[in-house]
N, C-alpha and C positions, 0 to 999 in steps of 0.2 A: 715480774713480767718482762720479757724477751723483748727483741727490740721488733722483729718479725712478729711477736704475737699482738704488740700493741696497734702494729699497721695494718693484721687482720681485726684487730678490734675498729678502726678507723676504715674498714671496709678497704680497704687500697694493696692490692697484690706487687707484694716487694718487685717481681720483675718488671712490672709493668714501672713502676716509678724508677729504677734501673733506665729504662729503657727511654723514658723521656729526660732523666737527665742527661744521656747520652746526645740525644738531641738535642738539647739546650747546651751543651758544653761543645758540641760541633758547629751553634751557629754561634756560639761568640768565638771562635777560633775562626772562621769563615768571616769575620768581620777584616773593612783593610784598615780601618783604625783601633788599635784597642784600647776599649775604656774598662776601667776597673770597675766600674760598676757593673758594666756588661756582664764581664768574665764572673760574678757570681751573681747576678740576676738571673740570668740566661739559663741557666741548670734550674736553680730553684723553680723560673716560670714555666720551665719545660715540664718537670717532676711533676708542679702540682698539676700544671692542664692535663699530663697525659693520666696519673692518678685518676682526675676526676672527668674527665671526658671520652678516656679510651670506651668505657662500656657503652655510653650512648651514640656516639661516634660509629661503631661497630654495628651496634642494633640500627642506626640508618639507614646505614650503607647496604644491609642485607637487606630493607626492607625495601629500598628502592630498586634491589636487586643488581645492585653493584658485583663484579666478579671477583671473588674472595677465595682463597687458598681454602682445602679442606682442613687442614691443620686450622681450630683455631686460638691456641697458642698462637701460631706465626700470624695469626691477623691479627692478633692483637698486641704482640711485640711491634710488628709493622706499625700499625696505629698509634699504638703510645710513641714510636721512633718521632713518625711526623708530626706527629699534635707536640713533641718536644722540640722539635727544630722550629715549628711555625709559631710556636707561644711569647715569644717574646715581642715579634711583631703583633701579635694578638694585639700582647698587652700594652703595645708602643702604641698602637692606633685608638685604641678602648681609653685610653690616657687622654690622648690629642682631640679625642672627639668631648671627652666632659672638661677639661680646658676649655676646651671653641666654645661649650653652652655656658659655662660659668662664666668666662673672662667678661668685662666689661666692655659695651660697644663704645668704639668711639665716636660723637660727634661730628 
């Protein structure tokens, strides 16, 4: 099995995961401090959200009637881009919030 056919087996269109790693490798390059963890978190959490967000993302947008390119290839490149660039804050805040319910109150 191909490496391409195993990511159609895993439902996930190799550009579109292309396309949010690129977003994710853009905001940890756009960061003013660089941490090593960034610089490969940032791609991976960009990949997977745009892998598995771009289709429902897309079906929203058109249904609230959002203005979207006729192309949709380019909507959906576009979308995996930004669900790739915004993923890491995603997953920075989705972090900081089950922290804050789990940590213990203080006294």
């Amino acid at each position: 099995m191909t490496l391409p056919e195993f990511f159609d087996h895993l439902g996930i269109k190799v550009s579109i995961l292309v396309a949010g790693l690129a977003g994710g490798f853009l905001r940890g390059l756009s960061r003013k401090q660089f941490k090593v963890r960034e610089m490969f978190a940032s791609p991976v959490c960009g990949a997977l959200a745009a892998a598995y967000l771009t289709a429902p993302v897309v079906h929203y947008l058109k249904a609230v009637g959002w203005p979207l390119p006729a192309a949709d290839q380019a909507t959906e490149h576009a979308t995996a881009f930004v669900l790739g660039v915004c993923a890491m804050w995603i997953s920075d805040a989705i972090f900081e919030a089950v922290v804050r319910h789990f940590r213990p109150k203080a006294d």
